[in-house]
VOGU-3710 file (C-alpha; in Angstrom, 3 decimals, decimal comma):
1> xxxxxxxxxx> 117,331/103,451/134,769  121,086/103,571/132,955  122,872/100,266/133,095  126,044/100,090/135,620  128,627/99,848/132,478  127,577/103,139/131,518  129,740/106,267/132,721  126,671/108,021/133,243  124,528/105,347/135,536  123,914/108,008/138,339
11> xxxxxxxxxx> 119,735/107,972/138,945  117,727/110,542/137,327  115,135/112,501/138,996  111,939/111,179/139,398  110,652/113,013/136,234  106,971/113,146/136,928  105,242/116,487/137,418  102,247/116,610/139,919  100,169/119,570/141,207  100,482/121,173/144,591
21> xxxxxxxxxx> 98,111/119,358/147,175  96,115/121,378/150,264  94,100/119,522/152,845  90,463/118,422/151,524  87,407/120,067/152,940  85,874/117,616/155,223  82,123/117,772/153,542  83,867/117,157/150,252  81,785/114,469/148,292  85,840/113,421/146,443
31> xxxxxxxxxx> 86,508/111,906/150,269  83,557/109,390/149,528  83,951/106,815/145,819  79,988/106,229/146,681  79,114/109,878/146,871  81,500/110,457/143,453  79,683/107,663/142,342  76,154/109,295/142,821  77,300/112,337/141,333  78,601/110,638/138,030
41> xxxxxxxxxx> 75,706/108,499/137,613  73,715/112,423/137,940  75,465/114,053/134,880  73,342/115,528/132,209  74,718/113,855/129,884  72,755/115,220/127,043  74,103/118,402/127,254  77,759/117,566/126,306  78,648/120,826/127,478  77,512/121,050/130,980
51> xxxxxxxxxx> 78,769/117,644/131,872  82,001/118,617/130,398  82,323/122,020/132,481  81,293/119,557/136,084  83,627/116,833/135,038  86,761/118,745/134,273  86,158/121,067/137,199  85,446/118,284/139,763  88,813/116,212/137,848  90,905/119,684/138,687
61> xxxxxxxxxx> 89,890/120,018/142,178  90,317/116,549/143,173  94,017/116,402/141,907  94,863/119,001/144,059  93,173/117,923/147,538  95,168/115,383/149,907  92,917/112,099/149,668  94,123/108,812/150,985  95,795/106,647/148,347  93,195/103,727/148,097
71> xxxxxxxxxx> 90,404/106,144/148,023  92,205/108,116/145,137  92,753/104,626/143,228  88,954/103,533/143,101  87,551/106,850/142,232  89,717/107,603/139,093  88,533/104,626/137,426  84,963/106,472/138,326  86,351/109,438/136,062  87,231/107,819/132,836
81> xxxxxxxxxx> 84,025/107,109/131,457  82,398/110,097/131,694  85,782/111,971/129,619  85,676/108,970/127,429  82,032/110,255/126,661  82,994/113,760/126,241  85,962/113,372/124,365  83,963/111,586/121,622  81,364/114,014/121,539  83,653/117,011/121,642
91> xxxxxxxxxx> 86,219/116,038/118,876  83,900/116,515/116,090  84,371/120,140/117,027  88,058/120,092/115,127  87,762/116,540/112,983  87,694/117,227/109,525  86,470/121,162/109,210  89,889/122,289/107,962  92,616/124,672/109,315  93,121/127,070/110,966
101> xxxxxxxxxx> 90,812/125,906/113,709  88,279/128,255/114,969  88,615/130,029/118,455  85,643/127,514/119,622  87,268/124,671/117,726  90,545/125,114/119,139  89,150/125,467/122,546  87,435/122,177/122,230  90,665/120,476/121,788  92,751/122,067/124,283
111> xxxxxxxxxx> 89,675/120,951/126,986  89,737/116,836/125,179  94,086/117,391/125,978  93,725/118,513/129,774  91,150/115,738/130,467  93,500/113,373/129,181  95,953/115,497/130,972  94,365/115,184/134,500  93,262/111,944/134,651  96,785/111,106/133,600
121> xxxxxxxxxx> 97,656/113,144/136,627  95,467/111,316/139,206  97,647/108,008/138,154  100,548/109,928/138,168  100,015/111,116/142,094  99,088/107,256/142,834  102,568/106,236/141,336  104,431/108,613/143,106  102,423/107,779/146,448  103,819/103,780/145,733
131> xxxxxxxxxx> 107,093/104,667/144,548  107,920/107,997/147,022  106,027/106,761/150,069  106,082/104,260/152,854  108,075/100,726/151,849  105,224/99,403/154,320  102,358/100,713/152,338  103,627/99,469/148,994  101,615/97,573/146,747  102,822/96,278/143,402
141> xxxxxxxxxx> 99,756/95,767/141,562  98,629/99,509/142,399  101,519/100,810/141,048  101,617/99,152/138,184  98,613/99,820/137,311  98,955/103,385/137,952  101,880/103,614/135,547  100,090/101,524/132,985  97,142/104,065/133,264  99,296/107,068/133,499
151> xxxxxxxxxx> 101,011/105,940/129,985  97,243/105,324/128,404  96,350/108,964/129,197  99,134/110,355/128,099  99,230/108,795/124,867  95,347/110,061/124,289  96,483/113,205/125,150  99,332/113,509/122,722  97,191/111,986/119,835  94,519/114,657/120,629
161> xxxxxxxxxx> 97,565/117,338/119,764  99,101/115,591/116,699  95,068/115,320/114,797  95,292/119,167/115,241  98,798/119,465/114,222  100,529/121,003/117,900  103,921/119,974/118,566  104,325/117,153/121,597  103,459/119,147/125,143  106,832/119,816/127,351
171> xxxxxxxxxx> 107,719/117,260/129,334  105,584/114,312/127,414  108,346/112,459/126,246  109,839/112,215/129,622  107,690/111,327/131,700  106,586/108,702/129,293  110,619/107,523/128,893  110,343/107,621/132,966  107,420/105,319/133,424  108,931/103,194/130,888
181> xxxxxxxxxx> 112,354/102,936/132,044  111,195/102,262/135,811  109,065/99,100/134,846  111,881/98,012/132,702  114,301/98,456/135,059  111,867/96,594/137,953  111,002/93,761/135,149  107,057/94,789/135,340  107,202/96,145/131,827  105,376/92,992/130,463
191> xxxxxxxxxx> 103,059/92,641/133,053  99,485/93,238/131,281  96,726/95,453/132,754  93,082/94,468/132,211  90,256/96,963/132,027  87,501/97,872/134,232  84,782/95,642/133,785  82,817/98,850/133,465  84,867/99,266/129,703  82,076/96,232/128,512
201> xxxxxxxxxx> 83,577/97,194/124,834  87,080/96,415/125,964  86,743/94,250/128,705  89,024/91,630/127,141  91,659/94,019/126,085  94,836/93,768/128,274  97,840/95,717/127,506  101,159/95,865/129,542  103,137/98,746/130,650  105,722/98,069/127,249
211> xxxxxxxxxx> 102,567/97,924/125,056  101,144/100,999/125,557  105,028/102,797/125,488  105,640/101,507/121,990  101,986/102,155/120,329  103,162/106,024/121,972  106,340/105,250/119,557  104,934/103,513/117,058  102,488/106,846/116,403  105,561/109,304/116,733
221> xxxxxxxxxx> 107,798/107,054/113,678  104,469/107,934/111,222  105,578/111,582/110,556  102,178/112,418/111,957  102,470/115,896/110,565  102,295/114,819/107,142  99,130/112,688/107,505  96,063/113,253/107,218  93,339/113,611/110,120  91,695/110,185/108,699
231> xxxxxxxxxx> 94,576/108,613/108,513  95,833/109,390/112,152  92,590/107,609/113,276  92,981/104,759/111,283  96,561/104,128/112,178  95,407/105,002/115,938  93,252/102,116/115,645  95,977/100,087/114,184  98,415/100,300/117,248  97,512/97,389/119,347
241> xxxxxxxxxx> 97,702/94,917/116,329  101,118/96,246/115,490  102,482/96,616/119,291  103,114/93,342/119,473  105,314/92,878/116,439  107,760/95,451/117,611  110,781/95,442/120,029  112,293/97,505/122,226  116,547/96,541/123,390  119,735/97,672/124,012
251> xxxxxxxxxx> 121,366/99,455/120,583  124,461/96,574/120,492  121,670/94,060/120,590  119,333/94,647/118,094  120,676/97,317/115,828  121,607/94,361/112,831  119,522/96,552/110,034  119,557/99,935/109,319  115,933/99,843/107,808  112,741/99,988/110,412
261> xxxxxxxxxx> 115,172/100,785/113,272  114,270/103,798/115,725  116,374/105,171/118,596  115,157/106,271/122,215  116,703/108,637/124,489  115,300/107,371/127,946  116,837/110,386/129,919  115,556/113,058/127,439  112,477/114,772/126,510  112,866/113,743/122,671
271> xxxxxxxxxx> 110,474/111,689/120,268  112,024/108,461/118,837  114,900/109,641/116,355  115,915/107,802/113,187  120,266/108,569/113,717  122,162/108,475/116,771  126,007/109,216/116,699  128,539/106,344/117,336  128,627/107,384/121,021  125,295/107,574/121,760
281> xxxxxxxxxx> 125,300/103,777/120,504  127,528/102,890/123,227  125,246/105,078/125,605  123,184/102,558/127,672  120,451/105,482/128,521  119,580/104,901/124,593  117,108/101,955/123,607  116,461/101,051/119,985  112,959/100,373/118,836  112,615/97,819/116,225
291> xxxxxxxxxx> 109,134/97,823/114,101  110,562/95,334/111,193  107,775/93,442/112,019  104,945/96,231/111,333  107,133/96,712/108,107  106,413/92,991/107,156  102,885/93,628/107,678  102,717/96,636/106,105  104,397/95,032/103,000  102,073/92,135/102,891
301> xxxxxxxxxx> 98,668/94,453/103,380  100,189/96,876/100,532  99,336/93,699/97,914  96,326/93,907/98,688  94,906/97,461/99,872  93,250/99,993/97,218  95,045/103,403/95,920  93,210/106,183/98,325  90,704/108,125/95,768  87,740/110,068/96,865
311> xxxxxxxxxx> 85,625/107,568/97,038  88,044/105,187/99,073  86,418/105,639/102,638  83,195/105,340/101,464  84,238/101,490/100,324  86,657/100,509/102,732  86,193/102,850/105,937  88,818/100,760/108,545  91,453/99,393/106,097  94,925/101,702/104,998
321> xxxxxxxxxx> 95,158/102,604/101,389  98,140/102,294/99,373  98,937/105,777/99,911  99,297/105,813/103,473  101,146/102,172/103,275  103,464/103,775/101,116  104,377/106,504/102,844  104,699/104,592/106,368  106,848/102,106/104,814  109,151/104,587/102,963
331> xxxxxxxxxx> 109,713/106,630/106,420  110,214/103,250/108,400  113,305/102,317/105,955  114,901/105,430/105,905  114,785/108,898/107,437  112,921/111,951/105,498  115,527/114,042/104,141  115,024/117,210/102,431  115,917/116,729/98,379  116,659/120,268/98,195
341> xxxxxxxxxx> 118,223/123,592/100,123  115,811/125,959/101,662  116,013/129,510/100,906  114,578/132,053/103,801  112,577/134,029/101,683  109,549/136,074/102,209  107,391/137,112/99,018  103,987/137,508/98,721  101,823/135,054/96,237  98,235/134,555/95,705
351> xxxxxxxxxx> 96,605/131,221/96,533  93,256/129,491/96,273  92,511/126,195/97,818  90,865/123,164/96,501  90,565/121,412/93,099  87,307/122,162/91,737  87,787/126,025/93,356  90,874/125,788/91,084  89,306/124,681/88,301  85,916/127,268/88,720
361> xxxxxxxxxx> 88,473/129,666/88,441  90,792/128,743/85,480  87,581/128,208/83,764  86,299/131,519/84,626  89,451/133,485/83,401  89,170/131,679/80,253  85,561/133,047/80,080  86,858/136,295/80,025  89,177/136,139/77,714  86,847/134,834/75,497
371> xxxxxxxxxx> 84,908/137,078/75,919  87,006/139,864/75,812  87,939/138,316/72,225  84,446/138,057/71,354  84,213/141,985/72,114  87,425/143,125/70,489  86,303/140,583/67,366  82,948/142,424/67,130  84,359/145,732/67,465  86,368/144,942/63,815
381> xxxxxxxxxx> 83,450/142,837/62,171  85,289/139,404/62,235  83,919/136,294/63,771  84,822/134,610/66,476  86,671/131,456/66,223  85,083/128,188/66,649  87,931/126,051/68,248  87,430/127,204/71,581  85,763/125,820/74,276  82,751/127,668/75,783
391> xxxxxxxxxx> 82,577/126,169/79,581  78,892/126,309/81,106  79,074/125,101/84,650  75,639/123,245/83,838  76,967/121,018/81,940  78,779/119,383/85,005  75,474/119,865/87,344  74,730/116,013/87,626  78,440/114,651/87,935  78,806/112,683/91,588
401> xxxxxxxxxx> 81,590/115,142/92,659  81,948/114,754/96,330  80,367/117,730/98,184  83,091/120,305/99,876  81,116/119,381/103,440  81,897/116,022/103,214  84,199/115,049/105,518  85,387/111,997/103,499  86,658/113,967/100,659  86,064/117,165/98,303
411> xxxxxxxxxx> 87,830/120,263/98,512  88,548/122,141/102,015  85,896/124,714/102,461  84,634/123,326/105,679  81,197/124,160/107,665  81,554/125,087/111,339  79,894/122,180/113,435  76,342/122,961/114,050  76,788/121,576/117,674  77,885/123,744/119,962
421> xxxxxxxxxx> 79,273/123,095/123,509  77,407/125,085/126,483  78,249/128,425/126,555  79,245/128,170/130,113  82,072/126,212/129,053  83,281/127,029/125,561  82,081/130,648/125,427  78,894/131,703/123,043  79,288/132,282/119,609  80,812/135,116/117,740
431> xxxxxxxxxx> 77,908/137,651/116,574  80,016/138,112/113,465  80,336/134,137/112,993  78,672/132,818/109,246  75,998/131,411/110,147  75,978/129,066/106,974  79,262/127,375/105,192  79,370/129,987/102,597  78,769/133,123/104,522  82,540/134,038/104,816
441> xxxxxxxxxx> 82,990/133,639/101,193  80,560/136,022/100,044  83,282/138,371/98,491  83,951/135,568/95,720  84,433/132,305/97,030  86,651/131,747/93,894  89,012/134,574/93,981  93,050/133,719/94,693  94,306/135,345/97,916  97,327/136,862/99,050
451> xxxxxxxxxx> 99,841/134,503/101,285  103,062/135,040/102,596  105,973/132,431/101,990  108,649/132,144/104,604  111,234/129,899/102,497  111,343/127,953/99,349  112,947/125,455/97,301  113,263/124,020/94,065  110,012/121,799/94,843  107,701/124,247/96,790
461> xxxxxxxxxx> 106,921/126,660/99,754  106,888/126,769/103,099  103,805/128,998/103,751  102,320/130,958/107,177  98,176/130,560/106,795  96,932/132,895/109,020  93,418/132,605/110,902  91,940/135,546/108,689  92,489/133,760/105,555  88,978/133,037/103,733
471> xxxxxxxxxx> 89,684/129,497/103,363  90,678/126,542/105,440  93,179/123,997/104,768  94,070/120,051/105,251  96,778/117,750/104,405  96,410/116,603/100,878  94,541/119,805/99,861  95,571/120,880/96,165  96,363/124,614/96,318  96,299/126,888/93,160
481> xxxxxxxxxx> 99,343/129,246/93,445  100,503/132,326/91,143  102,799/135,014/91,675  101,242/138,668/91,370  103,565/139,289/88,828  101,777/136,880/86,384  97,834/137,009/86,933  96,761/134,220/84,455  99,411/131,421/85,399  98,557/129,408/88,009
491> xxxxxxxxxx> 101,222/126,534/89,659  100,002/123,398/91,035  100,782/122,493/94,447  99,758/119,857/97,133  99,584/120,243/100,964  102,159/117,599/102,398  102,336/118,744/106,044  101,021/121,233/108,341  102,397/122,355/111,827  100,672/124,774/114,241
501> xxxxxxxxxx> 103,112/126,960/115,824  101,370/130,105/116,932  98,071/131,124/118,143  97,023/133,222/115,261  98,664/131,250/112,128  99,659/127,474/111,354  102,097/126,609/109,213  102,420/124,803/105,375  104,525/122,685/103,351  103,593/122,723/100,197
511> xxxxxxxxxx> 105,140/120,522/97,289  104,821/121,942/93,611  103,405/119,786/91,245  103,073/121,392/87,809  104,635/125,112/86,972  101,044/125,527/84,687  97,984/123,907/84,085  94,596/124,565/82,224  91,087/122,787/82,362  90,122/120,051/80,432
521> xxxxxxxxxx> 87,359/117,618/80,489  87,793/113,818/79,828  85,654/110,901/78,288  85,955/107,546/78,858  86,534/105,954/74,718  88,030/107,201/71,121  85,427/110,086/71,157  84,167/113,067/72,954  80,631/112,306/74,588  77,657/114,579/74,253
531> xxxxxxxxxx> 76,384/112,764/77,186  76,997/114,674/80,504  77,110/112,257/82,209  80,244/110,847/80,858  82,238/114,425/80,990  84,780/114,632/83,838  86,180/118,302/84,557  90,261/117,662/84,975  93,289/119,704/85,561  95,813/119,539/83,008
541> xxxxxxxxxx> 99,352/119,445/84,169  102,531/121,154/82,105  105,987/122,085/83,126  106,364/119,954/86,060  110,008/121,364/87,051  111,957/117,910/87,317  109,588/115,872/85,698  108,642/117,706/83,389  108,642/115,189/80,638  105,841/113,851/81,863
551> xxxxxxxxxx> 102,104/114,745/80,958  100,330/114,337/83,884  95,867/115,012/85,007  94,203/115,850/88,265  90,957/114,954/88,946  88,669/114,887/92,265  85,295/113,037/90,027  86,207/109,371/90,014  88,583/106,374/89,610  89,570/105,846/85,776
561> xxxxxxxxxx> 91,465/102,323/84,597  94,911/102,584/83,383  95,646/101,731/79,695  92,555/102,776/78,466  91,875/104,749/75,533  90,188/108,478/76,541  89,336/111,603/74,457  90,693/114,646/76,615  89,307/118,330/75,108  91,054/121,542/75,688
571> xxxxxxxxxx> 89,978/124,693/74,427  91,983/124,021/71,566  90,400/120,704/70,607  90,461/117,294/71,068  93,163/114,874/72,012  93,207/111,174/72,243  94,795/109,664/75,563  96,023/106,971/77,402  96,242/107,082/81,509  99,833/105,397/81,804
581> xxxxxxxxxx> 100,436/105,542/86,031  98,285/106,210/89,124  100,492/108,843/90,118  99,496/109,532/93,528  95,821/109,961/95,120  94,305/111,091/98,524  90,728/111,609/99,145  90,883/114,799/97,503  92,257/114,105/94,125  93,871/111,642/91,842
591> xxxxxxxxxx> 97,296/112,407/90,165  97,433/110,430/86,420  100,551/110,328/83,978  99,199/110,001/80,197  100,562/109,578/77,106  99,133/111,441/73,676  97,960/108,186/71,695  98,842/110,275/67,938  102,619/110,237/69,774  102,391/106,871/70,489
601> xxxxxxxxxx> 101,449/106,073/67,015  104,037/107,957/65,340  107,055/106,114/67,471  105,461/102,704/66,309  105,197/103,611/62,672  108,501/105,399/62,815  110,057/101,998/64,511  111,592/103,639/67,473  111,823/101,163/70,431  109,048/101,590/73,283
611> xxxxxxxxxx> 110,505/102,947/76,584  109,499/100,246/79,253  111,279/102,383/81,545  110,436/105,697/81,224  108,738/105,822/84,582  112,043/105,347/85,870  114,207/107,709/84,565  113,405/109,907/87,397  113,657/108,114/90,612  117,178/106,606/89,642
//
């Protein structure tokens, strides 16, 4: 594995960890591929959850029984399509219904990670039985297809983790550098594997022992934790396109650019790393991993591709929004570096999650205050003043705001799946489970709630969000923050990556957008609309720490062109607009920077020179 000009070219260990193995039983059916055969072709596979509890049961068992090596080889390959089956059944059980999981949810994806996990297993035993065993018994194309396998599983079992945001398992990383390393070092890296004829979907695909290793890489450089379940899949679907544009060398050979470069520890149980020290450069166990080419794609499909909005999916389901090219190609050129110092501190703040929860609630507390007004105005015999706006949630009844059960966008109140896996296997439901979405939010499903932070900086939190918290959670999620101190201010903030660390709580980084913000509603021309149709409910962003010179909108409704003149009305009255920037967008909400049109005005009358530039200020 280590090249001979290295000081530290001594072998590793064969870094591959198997199960104990005890004698079969001779009536066992896993002796016999036709009687495993039988028995797969017998699964009830309309019950999801029955066929899962045989399959994973029967997988266990036969990884730990002694079964000759050629009879071990053709019945795997009789395994994968039934956990192909389940897996896809099974992962709609924690896709898209928000975080924390549920006990039954999280279940679900720890049983989709050990079927990866075993099956990788039975290839991993076969490898080991080539590599470990008799030189006489040898056979190359066995055991490179058993590491080619192995690698596949593995990687299906790590992106199972990462789309419910666990750290990599122990050991991944090595085993995967192993496999690598020992085709590399054997020149079988590039040798391609087909598919079983029995994969009629894939039968053409052929990937080599190399390929699969990098599209494990390539997923690892995307900061996976700060994407968003959708986009995982997406760029999971992306890897064998981009595989082939990549490279994988010696650091002194290929390590020209500092931009799109990666580094690989082959000895270690470490991800790909951005840095290395000067030594490790040197350090022939170290590989670097070169994706310029995926950048130059990237580049060339960012033209092209369409800000993410909540209505993006809907229109272009497989293609990556600008969002997501964006943030790939800005973590490809350089590492992620924190802007500023954390401080380890732990206060208490109140939070509610979701745009148009925000909004209901801003709304809501300027209800009451008006109508506390109202009431103290009474009480002296004046009248109440006509410049504020009275907010009637019917008025916004017919807008096409995307529902908070839609997985493609809205706000993150999710619904439990309605299917169920069998009890035998996943356990039967909680008597104290909601049996509808909106069961657990009965005490007021708009109320703020009280979070912990465990540090901070000058651009946001780092929060714990614990399984008992009323609502769930995503990447991209806008959160409504304000400290208990000050009841009627509310902070802006946007989920930019979770992490699940413990059992009972996951953990948030959350970026702060605006210090204050109050509803507004916008039309589309030079005048308010009385047509409802036309009224958009928006957040209105102030005091946005380092920028705060500039005015900035959310808004989860729709898509509105830049440069266009819009009437926005506040409770003080109304204002005429123009959208300047498309700020930022996800499927959950769209981030504008405006400019007052009056303001505008004034600097053109007055002859002051426009600033061209004054998006730029900023990012110098």
């Amino acid at each position: 594995m280590a090249d001979s000009r290295d000081n530290n070219s001594k072998q590793p260990r064969v870094e591959l960890s198997i199960p104990n193995q005890a004698e079969a039983p001779e009536d066992s059916f896993l002796l016999s591929p036709k009687e495993v055969k039988r028995w797969a072709e017998q699964l009830p596979v309309a019950n999801i959850g029955e066929t899962a509890r045989q399959v994973y049961k029967t997988l266990a068992t036969f990884n730990r029984i002694k079964i000759p090596t050629l009879v071990r080889a053709e019945i795997i390959e009789l395994f994968r399509e039934p956990v192909r089956y389940i897996n896809t059944n099974i992962t709609k059980h924690y896709l898209n219904v928000g975080f924390p999981l549920s006990p039954k949810s999280k279940k679900a994806a720890r049983l989709a990670t050990e079927l990866c996990n075993e099956i990788a297993t039975s290839y991993k035993i076969l490898f080991l039985e080539q590599v470990m065993g008799d030189e006489k018994n040898f056979n190359q194309k066995l055991v490179i297809v058993a590491a080619q396998r192995a690698l596949q599983y593995m990687k299906q079992r790590m992106f199972h983790n990462l789309l419910i945001y666990k750290d990599y398992q122990q050991g991944l990383w090595r085993e995967a550098h192993y496999l690598y390393a020992w085709a590399s070092q054997n020149h079988v890296h590039h040798i391609g594997v087909k598919e079983s004829s029995k994969f009629l979907w894939r039968r053409k695909s052929v990937q080599s022992i190399e390929d699969v290793y990098k599209d494990m890489v390539l997923i690892a450089t995307t900061s996976p934790y700060r994407l968003t379940q959708t986009q995982l899949r997406l760029l999971h679907d992306k890897l064998q396109e981009w595989d082939k544009h990549t490279e994988i060398g010696l650091i002194s050979d290929m390590d020209n650019h500092s931009a799109g470069i990666f580094y690989l520890n082959l000895w270690s149980d470490e991800p790909p790393q951005k840095t290395v020290s000067p030594a490790q450069r040197n350090d022939s166990r170290y590989r670097a991993f070169d994706l310029n080419g995926v950048l130059s794609l990237a580049r060339e499909e960012y033209e092209e591709a369409e800000w993410e909005s909540p209505a993006h999916l809907d229109q272009n389901p497989n293609h990556l929004s600008r969002s997501l090219l964006t943030s790939l190609i800005r973590g490809w050129n350089k590492s992620l570096e924190r802007k500023f110092a954390r401080n380890n501190l732990r206060h208490e703040l109140y939070a509610i999650v979701g745009l148009s929860n925000l909004l209901h609630l801003l709304e809501q507390n300027m209800g009451n205050a008006q109508d506390d007004q109202a009431e103290q105005t009474d009480l002296t015999g004046g009248a109440a003043p006509s410049s504020h706006l009275t907010w009637n949630d019917s008025v916004f009844s017919t807008l096409a705001i995307a529902s908070p059960v839609n997985s493609l966008s809205g706000d993150s109140i999710f619904a439990e799946s309605s299917s169920n896996l069998a009890s035998a296997l996943l356990g039967t439901p909680m008597e104290h489970e909601p049996a509808n979405l909106f069961e657990t939010m009965k005490r007021d499903p708009n109320a703020a709630f009280s979070v912990l932070t465990y540090n901070e900086s000058v651009e946001g939190y780092c929060l714990g969000w614990k399984d008992s918290y009323p609502m769930k959670v995503r990447v991209g999620d806008i959160l409504g923050i304000r400290s208990p101190n000050n009841p009627e201010e509310f902070s802006v903030a946007v989920t930019r990556w979770l992490k699940d660390i413990e059992d009972d709580q996951l953990y948030l980084g959350i970026q702060v957008l605006a210090s204050s913000c109050s509803p507004v509603t916008l039309t589309p021309g030079a005048k308010a609309s009385s047509n409802r149709q036309n009224q958009y409910r928006c957040l209105l962003l102030s005091g946005s720490g380092i920028d705060s010179e500039r005015q900035g909108i959310l808004t989860n409704t729709r898509a509105f062109e830049l440069n266009t003149i819009m009437t926005m009305v506040t409770e003080f009255g109304e204002h005429q607009i123009k959208l300047t920037k498309w700020v930022e967008s996800n499927n959950n909400f769209i981030h504008y920077y405006f400019t007052y049109v009056e303001e505008e005005n004034s600097r053109k009358q007055a002859g002051n020179p426009t600033d061209d530039f004054q998006d730029l200020w900023n990012d110098l």
